[in-house]
C-alpha positions in Angstrom: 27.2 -12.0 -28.1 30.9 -11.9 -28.8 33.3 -13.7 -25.5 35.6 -10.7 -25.9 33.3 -7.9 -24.9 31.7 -9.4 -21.6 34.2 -7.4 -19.2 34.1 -4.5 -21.6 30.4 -3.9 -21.0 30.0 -5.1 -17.4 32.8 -2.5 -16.3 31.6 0.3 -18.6 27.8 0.4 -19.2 26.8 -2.1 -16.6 25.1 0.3 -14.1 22.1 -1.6 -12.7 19.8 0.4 -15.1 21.3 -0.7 -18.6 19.0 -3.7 -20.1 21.3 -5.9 -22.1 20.0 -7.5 -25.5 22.4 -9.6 -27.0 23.1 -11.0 -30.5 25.0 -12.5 -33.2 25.8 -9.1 -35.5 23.7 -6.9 -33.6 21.1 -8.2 -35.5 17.7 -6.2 -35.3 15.7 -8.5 -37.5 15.8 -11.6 -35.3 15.0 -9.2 -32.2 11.4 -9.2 -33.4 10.5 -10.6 -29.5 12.9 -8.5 -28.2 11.2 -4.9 -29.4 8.4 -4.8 -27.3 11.1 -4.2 -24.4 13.2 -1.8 -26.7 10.0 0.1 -27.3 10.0 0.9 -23.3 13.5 2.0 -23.0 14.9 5.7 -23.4 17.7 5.6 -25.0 19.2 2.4 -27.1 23.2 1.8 -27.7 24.0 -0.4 -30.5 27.6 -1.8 -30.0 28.3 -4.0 -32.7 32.2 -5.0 -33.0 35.1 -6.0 -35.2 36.0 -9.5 -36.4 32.9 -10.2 -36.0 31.8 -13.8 -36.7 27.6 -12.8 -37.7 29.6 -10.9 -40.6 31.9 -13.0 -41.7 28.9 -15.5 -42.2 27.3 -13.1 -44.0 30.2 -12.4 -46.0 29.8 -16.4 -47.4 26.7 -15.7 -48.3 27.3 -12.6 -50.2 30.0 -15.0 -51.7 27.5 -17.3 -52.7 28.0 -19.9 -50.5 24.9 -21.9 -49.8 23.9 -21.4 -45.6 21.0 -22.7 -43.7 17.6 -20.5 -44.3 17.4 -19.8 -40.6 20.2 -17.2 -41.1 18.1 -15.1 -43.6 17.3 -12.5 -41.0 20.8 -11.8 -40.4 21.5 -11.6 -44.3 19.0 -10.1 -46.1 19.8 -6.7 -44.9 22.7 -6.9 -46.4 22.3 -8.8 -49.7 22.9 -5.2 -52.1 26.4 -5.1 -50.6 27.6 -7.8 -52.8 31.8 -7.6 -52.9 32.1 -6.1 -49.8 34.6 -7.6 -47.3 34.0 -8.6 -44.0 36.1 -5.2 -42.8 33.4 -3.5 -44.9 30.5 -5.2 -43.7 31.1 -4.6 -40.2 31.0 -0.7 -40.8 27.9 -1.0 -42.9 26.4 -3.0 -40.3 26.4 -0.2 -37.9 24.4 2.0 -40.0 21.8 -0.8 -40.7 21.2 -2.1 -37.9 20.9 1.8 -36.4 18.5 2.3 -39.4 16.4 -0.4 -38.2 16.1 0.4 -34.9 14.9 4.0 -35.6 12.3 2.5 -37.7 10.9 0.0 -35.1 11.0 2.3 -31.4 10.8 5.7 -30.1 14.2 5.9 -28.0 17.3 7.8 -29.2 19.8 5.4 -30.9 23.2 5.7 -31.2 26.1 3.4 -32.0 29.4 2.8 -31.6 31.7 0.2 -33.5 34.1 -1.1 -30.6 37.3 -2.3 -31.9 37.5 -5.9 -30.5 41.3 -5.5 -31.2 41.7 -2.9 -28.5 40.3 -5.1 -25.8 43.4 -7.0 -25.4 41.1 -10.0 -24.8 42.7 -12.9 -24.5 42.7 -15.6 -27.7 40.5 -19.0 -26.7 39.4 -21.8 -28.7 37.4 -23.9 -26.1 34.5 -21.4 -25.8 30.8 -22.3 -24.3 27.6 -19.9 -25.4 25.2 -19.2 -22.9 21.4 -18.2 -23.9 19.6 -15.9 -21.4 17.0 -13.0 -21.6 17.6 -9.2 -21.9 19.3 -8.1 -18.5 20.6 -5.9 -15.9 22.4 -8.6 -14.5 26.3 -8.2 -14.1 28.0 -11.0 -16.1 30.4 -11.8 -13.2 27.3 -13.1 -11.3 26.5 -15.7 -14.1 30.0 -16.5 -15.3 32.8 -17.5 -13.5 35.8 -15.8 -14.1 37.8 -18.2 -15.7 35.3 -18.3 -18.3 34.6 -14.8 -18.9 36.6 -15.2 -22.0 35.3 -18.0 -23.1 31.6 -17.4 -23.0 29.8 -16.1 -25.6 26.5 -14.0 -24.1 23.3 -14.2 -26.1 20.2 -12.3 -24.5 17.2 -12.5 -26.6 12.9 -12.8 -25.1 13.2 -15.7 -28.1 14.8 -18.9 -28.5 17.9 -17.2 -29.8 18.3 -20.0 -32.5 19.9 -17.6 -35.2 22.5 -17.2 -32.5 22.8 -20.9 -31.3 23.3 -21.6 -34.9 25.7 -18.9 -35.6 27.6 -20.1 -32.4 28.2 -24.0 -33.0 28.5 -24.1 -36.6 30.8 -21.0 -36.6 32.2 -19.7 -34.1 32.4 -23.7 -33.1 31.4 -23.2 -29.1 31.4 -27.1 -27.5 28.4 -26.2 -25.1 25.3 -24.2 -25.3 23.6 -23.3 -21.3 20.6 -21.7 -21.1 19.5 -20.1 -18.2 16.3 -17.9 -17.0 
């Protein structure tokens, strides 16, 4: 759902076929809504990212810090990598999250951690969220271009409230749109 990758995938993977399903961390557990698409498709590409804000939250929780329940599907998978770093998580979280897809559909998975650092995205720290469903649609037709770097994508068949959670009370977005 991260701001910093809408251009990324819109120019690279954004061919009119490719079904977009976004997330805070990539997150297969809350997708349960979501698989009954997934299970249709032929090949799946998980693209989780660096500094990413799903694992830095789960990071405080691995820390012990006490978070709202709604988050558990984004933390349990990880709760036996206690000590890890947030650095460490997001590499772990690439195999889990793969792991759980090949359990749940019939597609090929693969995955790719993009490097959020080589985006050269700009910084921004008046960001908006906007909830959708899963996609073919180019971003540039649903967000103006002087947003594209401030709006964080979620695209989910559910509510996406994991995500709207994750957004306002840590990434700290000032608006959440949804739109059908």
């Amino acid at each position: 759902m991260d701001r910093r990758l809408n251009q990324f995938l819109e120019k690279n993977f954004n061919d009119g076929n490719t079904i977009f399903v976004r997330n805070a961390g990539a997150n297969v557990n809350s997708l349960r809504n979501t698989l009954a698409l997934l299970k249709k498709a032929d090949e799946i590409l998980l693209l989780p990212h660096t500094d990413c804000g799903a694992m830095g939250v789960v990071e405080k929780a691995l820390k012990g810090e006490k978070l709202p329940a709604e988050l558990e599907p984004l933390i349990s998978p990880f709760r036996k990598y206690l000590g890890y770093t947030k650095a460490q998580l997001e590499k772990v979280n690439v195999e889990v999250q793969e792991s759980a897809l090949k359990g749940a559909v019939k597609a090929k998975v693969r995955s790719e951690l993009i490097r959020t650092e080589e985006l050269n995205a700009p910084a921004s720290s008046d960001n908006v969220a906007l909830v959708m469903p899963p996609s073919t649609r180019k971003y540039s037709e649903v967000i103006s271009p002087d947003m594209m770097y401030r709006t964080y994508v979620i695209q989910t068949d559910n509510d996406g409230d994991i995500d709207v959670l994750i957004a306002k009370e840590f990434l700290k977005v000032r608006d959440v749109k949804r739109i059908s």
